[in-house]
C-alpha positions as CSV (number, residue, x, y, z in Angstrom):
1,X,5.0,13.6,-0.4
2,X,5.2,15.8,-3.5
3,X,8.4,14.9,-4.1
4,X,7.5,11.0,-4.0
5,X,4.8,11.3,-6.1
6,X,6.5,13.0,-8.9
7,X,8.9,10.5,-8.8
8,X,6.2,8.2,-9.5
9,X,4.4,9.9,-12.1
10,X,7.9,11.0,-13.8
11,X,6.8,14.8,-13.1
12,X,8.7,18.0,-11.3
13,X,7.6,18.0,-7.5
14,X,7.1,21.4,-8.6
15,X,4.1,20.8,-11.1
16,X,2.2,19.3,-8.3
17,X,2.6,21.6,-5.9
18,X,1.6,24.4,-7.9
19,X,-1.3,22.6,-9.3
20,X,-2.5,20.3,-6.8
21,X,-4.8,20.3,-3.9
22,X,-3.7,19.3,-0.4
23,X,-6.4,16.2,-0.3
24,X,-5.5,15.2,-4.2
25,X,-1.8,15.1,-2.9
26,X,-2.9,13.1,0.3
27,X,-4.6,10.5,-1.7
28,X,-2.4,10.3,-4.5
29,X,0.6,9.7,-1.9
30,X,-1.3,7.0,0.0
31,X,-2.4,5.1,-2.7
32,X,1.3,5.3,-4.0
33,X,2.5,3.9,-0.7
34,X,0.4,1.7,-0.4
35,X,0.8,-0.1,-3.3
36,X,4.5,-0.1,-2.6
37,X,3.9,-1.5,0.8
38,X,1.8,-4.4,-0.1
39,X,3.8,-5.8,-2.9
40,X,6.2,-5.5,0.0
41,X,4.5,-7.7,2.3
42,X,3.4,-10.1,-0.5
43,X,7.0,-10.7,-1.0
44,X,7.8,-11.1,2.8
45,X,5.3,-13.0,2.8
46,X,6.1,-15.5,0.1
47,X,9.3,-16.3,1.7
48,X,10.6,-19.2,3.4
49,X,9.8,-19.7,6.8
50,X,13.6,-20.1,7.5
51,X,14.5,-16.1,5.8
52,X,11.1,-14.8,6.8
53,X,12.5,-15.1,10.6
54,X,15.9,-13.1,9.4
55,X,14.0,-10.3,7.7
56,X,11.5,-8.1,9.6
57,X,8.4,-8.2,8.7
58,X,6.9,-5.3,6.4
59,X,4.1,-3.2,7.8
60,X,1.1,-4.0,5.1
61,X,0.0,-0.4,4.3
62,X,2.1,2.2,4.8
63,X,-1.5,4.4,5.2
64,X,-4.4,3.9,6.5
65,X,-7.1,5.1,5.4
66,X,-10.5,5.6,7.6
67,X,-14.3,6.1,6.7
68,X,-16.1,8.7,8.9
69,X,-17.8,5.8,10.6
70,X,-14.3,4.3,11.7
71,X,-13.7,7.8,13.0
72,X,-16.8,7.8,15.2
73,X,-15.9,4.2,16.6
């Protein structure tokens, strides 16, 4: 996670170990994802009926995120 996030932001994995929490590293990394993902699926989704059967289909978010109350559900 560090390391993808560094990639990212153009910083050592290092840096963010050392000077990031656990949850800022968690959310930074599913955001990141996430936003990857999508534009992922957006372009799957875009395509051709025809190629859209050739390539697999993208999972939308790559993390999921859930509220306290989706937790108690």
């Amino acid at each position: 996670m560090a390391h993808y996030v560094a990639k990212i932001l153009s910083q050592r994995p290092n840096v963010i170990m050392d000077h990031w929490g656990v949850a800022e590293l968690l959310v930074a990394y599913g955001q990141y994802a996430n936003e990857e993902s999508y534009k992922n699926f957006l372009e799957w989704k875009s395509l051709g009926n025809e190629t859209k059967r050739k390539v697999k289909k993208p999972r939308e978010y790559a993390v999921l995120f859930y509220t306290n109350e989706d937790l108690a559900d």
